[in-house]
N, C-alpha and C positions, 0 to 999 in steps of 0.2 A: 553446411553446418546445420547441426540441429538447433530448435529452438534457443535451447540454452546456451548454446554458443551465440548465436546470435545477440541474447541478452547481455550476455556478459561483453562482447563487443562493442556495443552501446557504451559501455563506461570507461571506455577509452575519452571521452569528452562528456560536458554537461548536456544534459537531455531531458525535457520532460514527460513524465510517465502519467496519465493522469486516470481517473480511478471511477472508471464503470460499474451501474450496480445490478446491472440486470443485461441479459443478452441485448435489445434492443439498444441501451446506450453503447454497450460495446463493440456490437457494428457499425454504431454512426461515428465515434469516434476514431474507430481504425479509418473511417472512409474518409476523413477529413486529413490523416496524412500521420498520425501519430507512427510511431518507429514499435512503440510498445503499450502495453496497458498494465493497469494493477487492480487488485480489488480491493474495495472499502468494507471493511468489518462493520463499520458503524454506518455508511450506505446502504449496507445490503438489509443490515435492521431496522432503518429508519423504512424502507420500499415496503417491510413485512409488517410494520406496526408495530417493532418490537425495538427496548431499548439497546443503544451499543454495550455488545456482550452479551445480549440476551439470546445469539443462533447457537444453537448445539454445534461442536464440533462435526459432524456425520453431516446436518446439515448445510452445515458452509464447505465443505470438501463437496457436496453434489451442485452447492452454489458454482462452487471454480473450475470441476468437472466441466458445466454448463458455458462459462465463459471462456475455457481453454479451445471448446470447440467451436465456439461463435467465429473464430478468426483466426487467420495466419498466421498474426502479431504470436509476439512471447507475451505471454501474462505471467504477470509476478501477484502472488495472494499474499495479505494479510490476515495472519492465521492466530492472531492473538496470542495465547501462550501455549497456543498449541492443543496436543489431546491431553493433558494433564501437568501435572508439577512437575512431575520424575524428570531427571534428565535419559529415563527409557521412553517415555509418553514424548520427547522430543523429539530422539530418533525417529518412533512410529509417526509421528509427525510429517520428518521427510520423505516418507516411505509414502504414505497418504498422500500426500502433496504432489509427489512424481505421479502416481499412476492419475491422478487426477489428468494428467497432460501439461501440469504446471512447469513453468522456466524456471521457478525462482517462487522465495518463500519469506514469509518474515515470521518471527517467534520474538515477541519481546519478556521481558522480566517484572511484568506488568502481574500480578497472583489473580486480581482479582477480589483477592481477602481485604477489606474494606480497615481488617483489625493489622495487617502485615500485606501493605499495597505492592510494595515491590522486593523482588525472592533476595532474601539474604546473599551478599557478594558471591562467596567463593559458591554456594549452589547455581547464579543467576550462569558461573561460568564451565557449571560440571552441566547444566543443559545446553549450551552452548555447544560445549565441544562434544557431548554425545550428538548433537544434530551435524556438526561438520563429519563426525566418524560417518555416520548414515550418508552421507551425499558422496562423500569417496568412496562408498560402495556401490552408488548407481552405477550405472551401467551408458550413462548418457550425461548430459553438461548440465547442473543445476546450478544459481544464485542463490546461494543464504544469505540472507540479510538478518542480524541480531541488533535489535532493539535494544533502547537503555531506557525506560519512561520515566526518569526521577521528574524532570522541567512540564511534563505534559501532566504528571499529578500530584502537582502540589507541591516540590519537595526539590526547591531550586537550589541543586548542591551543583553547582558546575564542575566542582573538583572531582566529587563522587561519581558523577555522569564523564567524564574523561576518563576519570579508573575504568570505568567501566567497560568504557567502547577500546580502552589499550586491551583490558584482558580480553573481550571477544576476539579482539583483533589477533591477539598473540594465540587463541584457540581456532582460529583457522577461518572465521566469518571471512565471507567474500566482502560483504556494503557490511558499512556501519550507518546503524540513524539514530538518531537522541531528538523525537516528535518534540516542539515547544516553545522551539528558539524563536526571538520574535526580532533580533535584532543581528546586522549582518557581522559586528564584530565578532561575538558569538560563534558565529558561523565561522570565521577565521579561523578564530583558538580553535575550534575542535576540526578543523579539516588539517592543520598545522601539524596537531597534539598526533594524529593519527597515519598511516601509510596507506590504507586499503581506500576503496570510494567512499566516500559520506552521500546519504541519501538527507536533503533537508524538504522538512514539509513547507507548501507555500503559503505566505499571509499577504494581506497588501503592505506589508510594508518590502517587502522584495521585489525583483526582477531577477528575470532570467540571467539577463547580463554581468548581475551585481553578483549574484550568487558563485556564478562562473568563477569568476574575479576572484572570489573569497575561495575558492577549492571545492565548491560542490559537484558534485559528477551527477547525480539521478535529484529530481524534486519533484515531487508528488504530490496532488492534492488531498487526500486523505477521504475526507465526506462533503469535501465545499464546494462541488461538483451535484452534490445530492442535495444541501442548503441551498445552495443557489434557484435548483430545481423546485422547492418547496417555497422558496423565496417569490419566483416568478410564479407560481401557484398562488401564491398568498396575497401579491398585487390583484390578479383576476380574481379573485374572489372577494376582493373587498372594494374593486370597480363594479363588478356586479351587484352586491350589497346596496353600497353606500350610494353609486352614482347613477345606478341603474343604465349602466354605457358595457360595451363590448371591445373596446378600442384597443385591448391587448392580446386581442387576437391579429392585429396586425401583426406581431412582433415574433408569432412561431416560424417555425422553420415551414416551410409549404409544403403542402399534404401529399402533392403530385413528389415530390421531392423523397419522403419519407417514402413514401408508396413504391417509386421505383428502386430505394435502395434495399428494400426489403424483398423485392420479389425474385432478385439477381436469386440466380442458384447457389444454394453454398458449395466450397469449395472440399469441403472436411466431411 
């Protein structure tokens, strides 16, 4: 099976995918056992200095290029709203996305436009199904994944976010996700409300197990994989500061450690 078969096989049961922002975490996390990887839009910004949403299109496809090749794993990218509005810029979307090497892709209905945040209904589903017409034309197994982001900005419609994820779903999306939910009933009603996979993002208020439970198939970290990293950053640095001590340098992963899994040959 090719990649994308592979990923799509994964969602035969609950898995976590978790979300590398640069070649180096993507090798160490394939090396610790993961089944598959994904990219974070807002990780990948956070690593460059720039805010989430702030990567050009061209340069997050050489982002995913990059990490398609780092590993065996399927990677699945978060591609924002894609190369433009159009439901033709979605298409070129899925086009972009495969030759990258990518499994699997997501386009949400998230504009961007700060005055009109998320794309009018019956558009958010005319980009939709032009990205499913593009992937039935590959020529090899890809995962779309269509976003609903009302819960993630601002705009807690849960009905309007089930409309949503039924019409992707009725437009041919393989995973549905709706980023936001913080609570597992939540989770229910829209794994319930739906037929296809639900992808739900993780918070601590979750577990693997629970999520299971409730219908989720894929759970993703999104960028807290990249906090966490800037979080444990921000301890050392204000041990250093404040205490004038080094004591969290006990806590990295050892250098012998990272050094040998870097120097393996790659396989690609």
């Amino acid at each position: 099976m090719d990649k994308g078969a592979i990923f799509r096989k994964l969602h035969d049961s609950a898995f976590v995918i978790p979300n590398p922002w640069d070649i180096g975490t993507a090798k160490y996390l394939a090396s610790l056992g993961f089944k598959a990887l994904a990219t974070t839009s807002a990780g990948y910004a956070f690593s460059r200095g720039l805010p989430d949403g702030g990567v050009g299109f061209e340069v997050m496809i050489d982002h995913c290029r990059e990490l398609a090749a780092a590993t065996d794993l399927p990677v699945s990218a978060d591609l924002e709203n894609g190369k433009g509005d159009s439901p033709e810029s979605a298409a070129e979307t899925i086009f972009a996305a495969e030759a990258a090497g990518l499994a699997g892709c997501s386009i949400e209905d998230y504009s961007g436009d700060p005055g009109k945040p998320i794309y009018e209904f019956s558009h958010a589903v005319e980009r939709v199904a032009a990205a499913v017409e593009a992937v039935r034309a590959l020529k090899r197994d890809f995962v779309f994944t269509a976003r609903a982001e009302n819960l993630l900005r601002n705009r807690p419609d849960l009905d309007d976010t089930i409309r949503r994820l039924q019409a992707f779903e009725q437009a041919g999306a393989d995973v549905l996700y709706a980023p936001g939910i913080d609570d597992i009933d939540t989770v229910r009603t829209i794994c319930s409300a739906v037929g296809k996979p639900v992808n739900v993002l993780a918070t601590p208020n979750f577990t693997v197990k629970a999520l299971a439970e409730a219908g989720a198939r894929r759970i993703s970290l999104g960028s807290k994989l990249t906090t966490a990293a800037f979080g444990a950053l921000q301890a050392a640095a204000r041990e250093m500061l404040d205490k004038g001590g080094f004591e969290f340098s006990k806590q990295g992963v050892g250098f012998g450690d990272l050094q040998a899994l870097f120097s393996k040959r790659d396989k690609n």
